[in-house]
C-alpha positions in Angstrom: 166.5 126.2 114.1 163.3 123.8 115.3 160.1 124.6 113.5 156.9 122.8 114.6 153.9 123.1 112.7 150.1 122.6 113.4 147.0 123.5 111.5 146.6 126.9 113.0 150.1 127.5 115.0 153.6 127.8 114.0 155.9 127.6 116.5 159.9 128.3 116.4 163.1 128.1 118.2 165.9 129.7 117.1 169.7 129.1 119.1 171.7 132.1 119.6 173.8 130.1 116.5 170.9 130.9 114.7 170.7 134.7 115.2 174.1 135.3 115.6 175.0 133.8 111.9 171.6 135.5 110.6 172.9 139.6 111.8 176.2 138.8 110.4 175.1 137.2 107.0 177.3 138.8 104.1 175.3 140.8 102.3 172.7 141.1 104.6 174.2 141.8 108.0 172.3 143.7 110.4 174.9 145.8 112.3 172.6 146.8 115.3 171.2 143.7 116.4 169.3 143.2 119.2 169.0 139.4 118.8 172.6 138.4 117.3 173.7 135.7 120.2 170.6 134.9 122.3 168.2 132.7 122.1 164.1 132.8 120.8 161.4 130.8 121.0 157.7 132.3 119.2 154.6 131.2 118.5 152.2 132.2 116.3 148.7 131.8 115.2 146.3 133.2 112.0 146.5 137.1 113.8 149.8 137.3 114.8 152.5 136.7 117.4 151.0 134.7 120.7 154.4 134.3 122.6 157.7 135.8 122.6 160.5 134.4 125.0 164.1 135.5 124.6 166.6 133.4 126.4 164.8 131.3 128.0 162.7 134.5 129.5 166.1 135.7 131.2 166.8 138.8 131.3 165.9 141.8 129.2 162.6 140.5 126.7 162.6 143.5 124.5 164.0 143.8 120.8 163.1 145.9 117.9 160.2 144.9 115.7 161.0 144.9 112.6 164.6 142.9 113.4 162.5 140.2 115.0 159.9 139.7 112.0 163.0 140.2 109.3 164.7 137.3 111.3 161.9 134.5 111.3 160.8 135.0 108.1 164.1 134.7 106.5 164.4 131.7 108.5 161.1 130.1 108.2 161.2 131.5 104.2 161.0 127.9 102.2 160.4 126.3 105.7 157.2 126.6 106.2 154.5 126.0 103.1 153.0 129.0 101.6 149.6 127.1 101.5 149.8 127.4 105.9 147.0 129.7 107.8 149.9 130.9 109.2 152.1 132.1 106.5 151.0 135.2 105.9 151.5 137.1 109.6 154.9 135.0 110.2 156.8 135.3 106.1 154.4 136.3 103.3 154.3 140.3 104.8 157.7 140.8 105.6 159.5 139.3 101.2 160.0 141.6 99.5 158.0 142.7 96.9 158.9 141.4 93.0 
């Protein structure tokens, strides 16, 4: 996983490693996965998701929602500072409640 910050954008890149390892984590595996094995790159600002590209904008561009948001915030969760303009509409919204 890359992760590139600025003062209003986050922007990651996750390999198909990435997503691949995070649908089958123990525990925590997400047996339908649209994104296990390919490759994403978003960016995001203050509102919400700006760009989406899946493998390298190959192919089919569509996944489900809430798999996409549960994957980059459990990656970018302790990544990216909770004090960001950012955090909020990319990790805050999607943790659980405790």
């Amino acid at each position: 996983m890359r992760l590139r910050t600025e003062q209003n954008i986050v922007s990651v890149w996750l390999s198909a490693n990435d997503t691949c390892n995070w649908a089958h984590k123990p525990g925590a595996a997400w047996p339908c996965s649209q994104l296990s094995g390919r490759r994403v790159f978003a960016e995001f600002d203050q509102t919400g998701l700006v760009e989406l590209i899946i493998n390298g904008g190959r192919g089919d561009q569509d996944c489900d929602s809430a798999e996409f948001s549960a994957c980059v915030a459990d990656h970018l969760a302790g990544k990216l500072p909770a004090d960001h303009k950012c955090y909020d509409v990319v990790v805050g919204q999607f943790l659980a409640k405790r």
